[in-house]
C-alpha positions in Angstrom: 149.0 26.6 135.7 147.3 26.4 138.8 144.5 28.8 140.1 145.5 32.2 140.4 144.2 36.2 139.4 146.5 38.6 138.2 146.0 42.5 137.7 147.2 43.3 133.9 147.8 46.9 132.6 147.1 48.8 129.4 148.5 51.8 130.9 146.7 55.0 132.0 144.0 57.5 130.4 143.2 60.8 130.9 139.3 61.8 131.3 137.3 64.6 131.7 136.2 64.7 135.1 132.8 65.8 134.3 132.4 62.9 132.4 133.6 60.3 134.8 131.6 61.7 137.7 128.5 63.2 135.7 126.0 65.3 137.8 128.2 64.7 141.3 128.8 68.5 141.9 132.6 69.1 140.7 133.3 70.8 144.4 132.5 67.0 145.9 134.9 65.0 143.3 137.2 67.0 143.3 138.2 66.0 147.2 138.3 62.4 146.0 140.1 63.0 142.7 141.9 66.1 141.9 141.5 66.9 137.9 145.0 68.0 136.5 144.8 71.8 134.6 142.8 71.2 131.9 140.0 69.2 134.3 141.2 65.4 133.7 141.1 62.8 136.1 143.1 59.3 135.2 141.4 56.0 134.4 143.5 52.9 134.8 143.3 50.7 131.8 143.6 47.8 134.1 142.6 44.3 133.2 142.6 41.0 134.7 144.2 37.3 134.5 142.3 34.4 135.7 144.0 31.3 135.4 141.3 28.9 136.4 140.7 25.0 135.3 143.6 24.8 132.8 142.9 28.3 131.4 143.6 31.9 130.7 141.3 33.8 131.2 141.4 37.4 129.9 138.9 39.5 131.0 138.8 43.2 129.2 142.0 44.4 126.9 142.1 47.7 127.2 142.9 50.2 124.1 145.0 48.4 122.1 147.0 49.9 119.2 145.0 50.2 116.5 145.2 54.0 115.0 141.9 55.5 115.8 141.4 59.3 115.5 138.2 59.2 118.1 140.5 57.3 120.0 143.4 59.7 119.5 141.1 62.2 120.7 139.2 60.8 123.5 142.1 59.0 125.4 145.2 60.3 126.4 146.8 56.8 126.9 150.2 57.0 128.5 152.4 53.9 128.9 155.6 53.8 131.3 155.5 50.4 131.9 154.3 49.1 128.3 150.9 47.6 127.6 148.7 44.8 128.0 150.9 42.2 126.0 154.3 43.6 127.4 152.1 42.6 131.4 151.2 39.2 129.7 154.8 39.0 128.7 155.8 39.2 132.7 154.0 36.5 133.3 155.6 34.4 130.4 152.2 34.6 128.6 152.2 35.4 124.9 148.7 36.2 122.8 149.1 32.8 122.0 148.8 31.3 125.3 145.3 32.7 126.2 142.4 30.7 125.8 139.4 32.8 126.6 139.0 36.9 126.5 135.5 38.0 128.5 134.3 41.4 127.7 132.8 43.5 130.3 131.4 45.4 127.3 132.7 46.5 124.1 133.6 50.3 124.8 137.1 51.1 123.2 138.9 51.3 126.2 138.0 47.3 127.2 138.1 45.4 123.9 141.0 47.3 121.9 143.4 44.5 122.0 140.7 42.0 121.1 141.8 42.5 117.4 145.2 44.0 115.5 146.1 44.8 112.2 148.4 42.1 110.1 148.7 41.8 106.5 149.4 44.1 103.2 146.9 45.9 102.9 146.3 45.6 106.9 143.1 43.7 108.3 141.9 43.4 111.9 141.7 39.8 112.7 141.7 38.5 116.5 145.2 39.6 118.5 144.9 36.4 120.8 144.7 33.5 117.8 143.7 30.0 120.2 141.1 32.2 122.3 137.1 32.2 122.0 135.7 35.4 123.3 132.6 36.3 125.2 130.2 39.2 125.2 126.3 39.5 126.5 123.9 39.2 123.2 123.0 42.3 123.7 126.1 44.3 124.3 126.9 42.7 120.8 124.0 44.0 119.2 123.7 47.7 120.8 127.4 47.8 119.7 126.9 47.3 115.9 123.4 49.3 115.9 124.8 52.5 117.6 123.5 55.8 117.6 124.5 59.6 118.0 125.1 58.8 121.7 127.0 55.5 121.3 129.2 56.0 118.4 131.9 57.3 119.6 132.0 55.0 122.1 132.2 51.7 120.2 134.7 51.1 117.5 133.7 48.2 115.0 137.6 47.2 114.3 137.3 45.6 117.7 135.0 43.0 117.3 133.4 42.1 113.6 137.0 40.5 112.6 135.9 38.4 116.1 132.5 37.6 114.1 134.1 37.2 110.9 136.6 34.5 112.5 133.7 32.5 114.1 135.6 33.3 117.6 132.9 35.2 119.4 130.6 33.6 121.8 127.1 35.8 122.3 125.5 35.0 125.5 122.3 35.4 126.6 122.3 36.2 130.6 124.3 34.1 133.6 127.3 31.8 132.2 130.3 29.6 134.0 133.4 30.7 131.8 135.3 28.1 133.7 135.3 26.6 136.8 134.7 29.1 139.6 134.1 31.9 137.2 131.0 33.1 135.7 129.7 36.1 134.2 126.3 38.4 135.3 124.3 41.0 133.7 124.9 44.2 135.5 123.0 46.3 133.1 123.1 50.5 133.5 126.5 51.6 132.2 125.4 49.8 128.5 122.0 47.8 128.6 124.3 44.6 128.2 126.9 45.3 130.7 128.4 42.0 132.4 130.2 41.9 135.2 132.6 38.5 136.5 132.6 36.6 139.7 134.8 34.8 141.3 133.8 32.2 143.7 136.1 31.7 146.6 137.3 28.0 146.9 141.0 26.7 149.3 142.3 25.7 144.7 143.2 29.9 144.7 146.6 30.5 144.9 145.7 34.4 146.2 144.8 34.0 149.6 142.1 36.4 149.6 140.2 34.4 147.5 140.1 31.1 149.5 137.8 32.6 151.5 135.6 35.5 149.5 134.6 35.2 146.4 135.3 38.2 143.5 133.6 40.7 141.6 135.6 42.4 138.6 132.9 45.5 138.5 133.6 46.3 134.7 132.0 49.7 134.2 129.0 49.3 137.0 131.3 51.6 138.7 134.2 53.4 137.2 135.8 54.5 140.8 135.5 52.6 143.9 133.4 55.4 145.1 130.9 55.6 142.5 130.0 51.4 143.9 129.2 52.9 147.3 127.5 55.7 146.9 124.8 54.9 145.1 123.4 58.4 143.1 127.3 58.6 141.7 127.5 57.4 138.2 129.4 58.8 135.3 127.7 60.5 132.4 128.8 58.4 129.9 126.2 55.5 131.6 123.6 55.0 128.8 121.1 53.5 131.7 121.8 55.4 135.0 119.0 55.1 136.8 119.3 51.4 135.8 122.8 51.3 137.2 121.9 52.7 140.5 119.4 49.3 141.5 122.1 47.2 139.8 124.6 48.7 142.0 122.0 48.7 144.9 121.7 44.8 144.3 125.2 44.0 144.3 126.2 46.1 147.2 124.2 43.8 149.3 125.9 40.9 147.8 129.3 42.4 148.0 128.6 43.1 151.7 126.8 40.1 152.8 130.0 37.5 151.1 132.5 40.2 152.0 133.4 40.0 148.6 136.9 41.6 146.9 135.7 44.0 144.4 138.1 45.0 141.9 138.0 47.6 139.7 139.1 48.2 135.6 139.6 52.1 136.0 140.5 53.2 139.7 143.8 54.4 140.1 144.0 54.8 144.2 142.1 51.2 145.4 142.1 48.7 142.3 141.2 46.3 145.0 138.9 46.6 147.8 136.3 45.6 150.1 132.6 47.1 151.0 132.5 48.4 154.5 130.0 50.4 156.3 131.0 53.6 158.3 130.1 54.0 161.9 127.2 56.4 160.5 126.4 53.4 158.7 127.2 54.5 155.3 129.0 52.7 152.8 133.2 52.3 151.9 135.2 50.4 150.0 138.6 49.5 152.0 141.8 48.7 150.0 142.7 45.0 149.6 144.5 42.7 148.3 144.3 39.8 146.5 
């Protein structure tokens, strides 16, 4: 199996681009992503392989397809190239073969395919039967306790069956997933937002990595912009002021390790690097892995 990291897809969503770019004036986003006619910018559903110590590692699973009327409404998913399992399938991966699923957080469009519907009548119960999944406390508990601002956000089909099945792992702060991969509170976007590293070591197969370690950003930044400017963060973040000094903390680690950062949502750079300008601003370059 080796060491490797693999970009997945669940296919592309359409957002308002108020939403995604919250109070960043429309006239500055709109240079950096151009909103189709009705004002909709797209949002890869991108998630990510790690095949580390003998394991799969999934981390996020997009939308899945579960019918959803929210979900109907909120994301305009298109699909070209098929969905998360058909990627897996590329690889010569079935549900089967994946051992551990890592949620960034729980929002619909990162933990659909966590669970699908089998039986007569139907039930949820986990899509990936050998894996144990893993979620911050927190995000867990915000997700079943929602309110008029959350519900719509969090969709309970995705994640009690996980409960139910004794499959879901709650943890409480810093964790090693595997060997060179952990997880890290990055708290702002949902108060138990986690966000996965990737420690460089000469075992990666990408050779990017045997030299810099990784930081799958999750939702601490939706576009690559939003992680270097600091003030830019979407108005769906339930903590945004809390996201800006998370941001602010691992922009200096980012640029201090010259760390790949890849992202779940950007469709231009889903790989990059932080750079600084010659005004001394921040960038993020595109990379690869």
């Amino acid at each position: 199996m080796g060491f490797s990291v693999h970009l997945l897809s669940d296919g592309i969503s359409y957002w308002d681009g108020g939403g995604a770019f919250g109070l960043v004036p429309r006239t500055k986003w709109i240079k950096i992503l151009p909103p189709d006619e009705e004002n909709r910018v797209p949002q890869a559903l991108r998630c990510v392989l790690v095949q580390a110590g003998g394991q799969n590692i999934l981390v996020d699973c997009g939308v899945g397809d579960k019918p959803n009327e929210v979900i109907a409404a909120q994301y305009d998913v298109r699909r070209p190239n098929g969905n998360l399992l058909d990627d897996l399938a590329r690889l010569g991966l079935t549900a089967a073969d994946i051992h551990t699923v890592v949620f960034t957080h729980l929002h619909g469009d990162h933990a659909g395919w966590a669970t699908r519907l089998a039986g007569d009548p139907p039930v949820c119960i986990p899509t990936f039967p050998n894996a144990r999944y893993y979620v911050q406390r927190q995000e867990y508990h915000d997700a079943t306790h929602t309110n008029e601002r959350t519900r719509n956000t969090y969709f309970p089909d995705n994640y009690v069956a996980l409960t139910e099945a004794g499959v879901l792992t709650l943890l409480d702060g810093e964790a090693e997933i595997a060997p060179q991969v952990r997880v890290a509170p990055t708290p702002g976007h949902t108060a138990g937002h986690q966000s996965v590293l990737i420690e460089a070591s000469p075992h990666w197969q990408n050779e990017a990595l045997k030299s810099a370690p990784a930081l799958i950003l999750g939702d601490m930044a939706t576009y690559m912009i939003q992680f270097a400017r600091l003030p830019w963060v979407t108005a769906y973040d339930v903590l945004p002021l809390v996201n800006i000094e998370t941001k602010r903390a691992w922009q200096a680690w980012a640029y201090s390790h010259g760390a790949l950062l890849i992202s779940p949502h950007d469709t231009q750079t889903p790989v990059g690097r932080l750079t600084k300008t010659d005004k001394g601003f921040f960038t993020v370059d595109p990379a690869t892995l």
